[in-house]
Structures are given as C-alpha cells and as structure tokens.
C-alpha positions as CSV (number, residue, x, y, z in Angstrom):
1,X,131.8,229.7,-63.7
2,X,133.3,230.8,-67.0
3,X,130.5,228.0,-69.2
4,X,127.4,230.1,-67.3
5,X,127.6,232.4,-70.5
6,X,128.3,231.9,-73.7
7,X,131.2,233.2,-75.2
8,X,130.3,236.0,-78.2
9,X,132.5,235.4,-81.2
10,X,133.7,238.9,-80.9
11,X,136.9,239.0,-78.5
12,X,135.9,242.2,-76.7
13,X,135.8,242.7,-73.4
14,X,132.3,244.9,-74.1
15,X,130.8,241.9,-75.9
16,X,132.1,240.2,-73.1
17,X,130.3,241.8,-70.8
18,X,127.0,242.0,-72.8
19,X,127.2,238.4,-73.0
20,X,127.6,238.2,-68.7
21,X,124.3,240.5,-68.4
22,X,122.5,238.5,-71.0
23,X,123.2,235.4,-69.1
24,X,121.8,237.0,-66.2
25,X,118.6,238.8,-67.9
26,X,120.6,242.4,-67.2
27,X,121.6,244.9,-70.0
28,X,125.0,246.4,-69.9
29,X,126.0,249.8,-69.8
30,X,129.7,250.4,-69.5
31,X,131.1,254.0,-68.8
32,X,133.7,255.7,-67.0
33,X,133.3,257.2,-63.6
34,X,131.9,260.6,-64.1
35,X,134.3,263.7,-63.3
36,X,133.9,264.8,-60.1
37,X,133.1,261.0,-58.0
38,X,136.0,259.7,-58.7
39,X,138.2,258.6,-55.9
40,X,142.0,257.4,-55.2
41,X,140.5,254.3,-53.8
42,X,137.9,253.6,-56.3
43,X,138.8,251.3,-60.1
44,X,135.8,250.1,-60.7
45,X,132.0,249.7,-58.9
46,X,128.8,248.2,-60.4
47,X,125.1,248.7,-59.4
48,X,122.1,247.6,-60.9
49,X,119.4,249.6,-61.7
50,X,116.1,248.2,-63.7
51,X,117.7,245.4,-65.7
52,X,120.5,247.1,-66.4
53,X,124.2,246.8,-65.2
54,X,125.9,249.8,-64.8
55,X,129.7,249.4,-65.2
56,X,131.7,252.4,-64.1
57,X,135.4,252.4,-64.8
58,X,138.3,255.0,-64.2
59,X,139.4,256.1,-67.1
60,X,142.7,257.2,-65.7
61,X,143.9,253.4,-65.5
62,X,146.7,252.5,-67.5
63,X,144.9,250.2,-70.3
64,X,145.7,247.0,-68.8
65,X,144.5,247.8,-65.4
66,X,141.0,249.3,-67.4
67,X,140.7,245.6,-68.6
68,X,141.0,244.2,-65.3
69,X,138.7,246.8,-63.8
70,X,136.2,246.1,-66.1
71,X,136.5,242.5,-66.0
72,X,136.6,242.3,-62.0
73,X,133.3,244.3,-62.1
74,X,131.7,241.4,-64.7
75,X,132.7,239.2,-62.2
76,X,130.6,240.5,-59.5
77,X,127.8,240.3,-62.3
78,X,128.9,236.6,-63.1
79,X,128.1,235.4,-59.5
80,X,124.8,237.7,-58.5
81,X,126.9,240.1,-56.6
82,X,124.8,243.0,-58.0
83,X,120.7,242.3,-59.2
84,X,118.2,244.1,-59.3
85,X,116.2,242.7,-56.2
86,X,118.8,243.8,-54.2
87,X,120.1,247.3,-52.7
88,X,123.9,246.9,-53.6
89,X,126.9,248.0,-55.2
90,X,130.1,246.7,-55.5
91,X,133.3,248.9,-56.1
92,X,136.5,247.8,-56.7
93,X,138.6,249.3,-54.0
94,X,140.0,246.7,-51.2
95,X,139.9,242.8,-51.3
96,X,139.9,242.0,-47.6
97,X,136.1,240.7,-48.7
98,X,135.7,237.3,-49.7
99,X,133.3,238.0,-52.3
100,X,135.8,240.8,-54.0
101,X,138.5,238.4,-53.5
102,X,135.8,236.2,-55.6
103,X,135.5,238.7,-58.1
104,X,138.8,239.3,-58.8
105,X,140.1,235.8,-59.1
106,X,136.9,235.8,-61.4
107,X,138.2,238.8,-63.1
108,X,141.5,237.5,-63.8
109,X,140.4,233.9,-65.1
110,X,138.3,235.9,-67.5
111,X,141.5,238.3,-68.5
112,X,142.9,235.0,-68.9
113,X,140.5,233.4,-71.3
114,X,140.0,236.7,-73.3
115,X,143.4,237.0,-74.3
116,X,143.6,233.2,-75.6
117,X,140.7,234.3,-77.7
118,X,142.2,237.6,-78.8
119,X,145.7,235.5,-79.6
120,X,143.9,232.7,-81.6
121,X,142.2,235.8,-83.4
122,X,144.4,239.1,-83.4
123,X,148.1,238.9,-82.5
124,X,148.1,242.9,-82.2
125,X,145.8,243.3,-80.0
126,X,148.3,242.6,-76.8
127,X,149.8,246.0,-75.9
128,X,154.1,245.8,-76.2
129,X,154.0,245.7,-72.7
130,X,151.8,243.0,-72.2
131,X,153.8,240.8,-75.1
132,X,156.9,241.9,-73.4
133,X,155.7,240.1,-69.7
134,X,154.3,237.1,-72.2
135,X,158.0,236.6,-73.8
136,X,158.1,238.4,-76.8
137,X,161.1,238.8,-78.5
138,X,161.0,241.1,-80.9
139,X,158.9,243.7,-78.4
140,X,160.9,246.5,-76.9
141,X,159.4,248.7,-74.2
142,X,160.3,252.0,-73.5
C-alpha cells in the first residue's frame, strides 16, 4: 500500500499527507481539533468534504503520538476509508474495528518509512526520546 503514492522529496509528514490526498484526487487540510469538541477518547478523526480531507488532530498529544495520529488518519485516506461519495468519518478512538486496526498498522508502516527518510536526510529531526528508544548513546532523557 505504501507504492499507491509517490513519496514527496520533502520528509514531512504534511507533504506526506498532501502526497496521500493527491493520490486519491483529495486536497489536504490538516488542523487541530477545535477548542471545545475535543474529547478524552478522541486523537484523531477524518471526513471528507468536497475534495478535500480534513485532518483533525489533538494538539494536546505528546509530539510523537501527534505523528502517529496524523499518520493513522492518512491511512484511512490511503485505503478509501473517507471519500467524498460517501457519508463517513473516521476518528481515532478504539481499534476493536478491523478497518482502524487497518489504519493503524497503516499508520505505523508509514511512521516507519518516514523516519528512514528523515534519518537518511536530517539526523535531528528524531526527538531525544525517540533516539533514546532507537539506541542512542549519547542521548540522555530527562
């Protein structure tokens, strides 16, 4: 699933995801949850509206979980979870579904194959605790 797009030359996970909704004929727009619907229970959640993706995120996630978030909710975009002939949204809450248990295996393979692009190209951009898990040694966490 991860050669249905191709891959930007910029490492980000928001030219990531513009490259997901391209491949799809979607636009992406990428924002956090706005104050006020927020929920414990709710990471992440997608709809379509138009031809555009709208990504919501909490922002209150550490940055690591944010990433995973985000890239969970491309996922659901990767595999025609959310289009526009259709009336649904995803949100990333429990994975007892087998098409968010899709999307986050998705997710992660992505998380995966972004950071091999971000180590080949930036060696800061892993955070210390990230480096730290990956075997760093001259990382300390605090």
């Amino acid at each position: 699933m991860l050669d249905a797009f191709e891959w930007p030359e910029d490492a980000s996970y928001e030219a990531l995801g513009e490259a997901i909704a391209s491949a799809r004929g979607l636009k992406l727009r990428l924002r956090p949850i706005p104050e006020g619907m927020g929920h414990s229970e709710l990471s992440g959640l997608t709809t379509v509206v138009g031809n555009t993706a709208h990504v919501f995120f909490d922002p209150a996630l550490s940055p690591v979980n944010r990433e995973q978030t985000i890239l969970h909710e491309y996922a659901h975009i990767l595999h025609g979870d959310v289009r526009a002939d259709s009336e649904c949204t995803h949100a990333r809450t429990m994975f007892d579904d087998p098409m968010e248990t899709r999307a986050e295996a998705t997710g992660m393979r992505l998380f995966e194959a972004l950071r091999r692009r971000h180590s080949t190209s930036d060696t800061s951009y892993c955070g210390d605790l990230v480096s730290f898990f990956a075997g760093a040694e001259d990382v300390v966490v605090h």
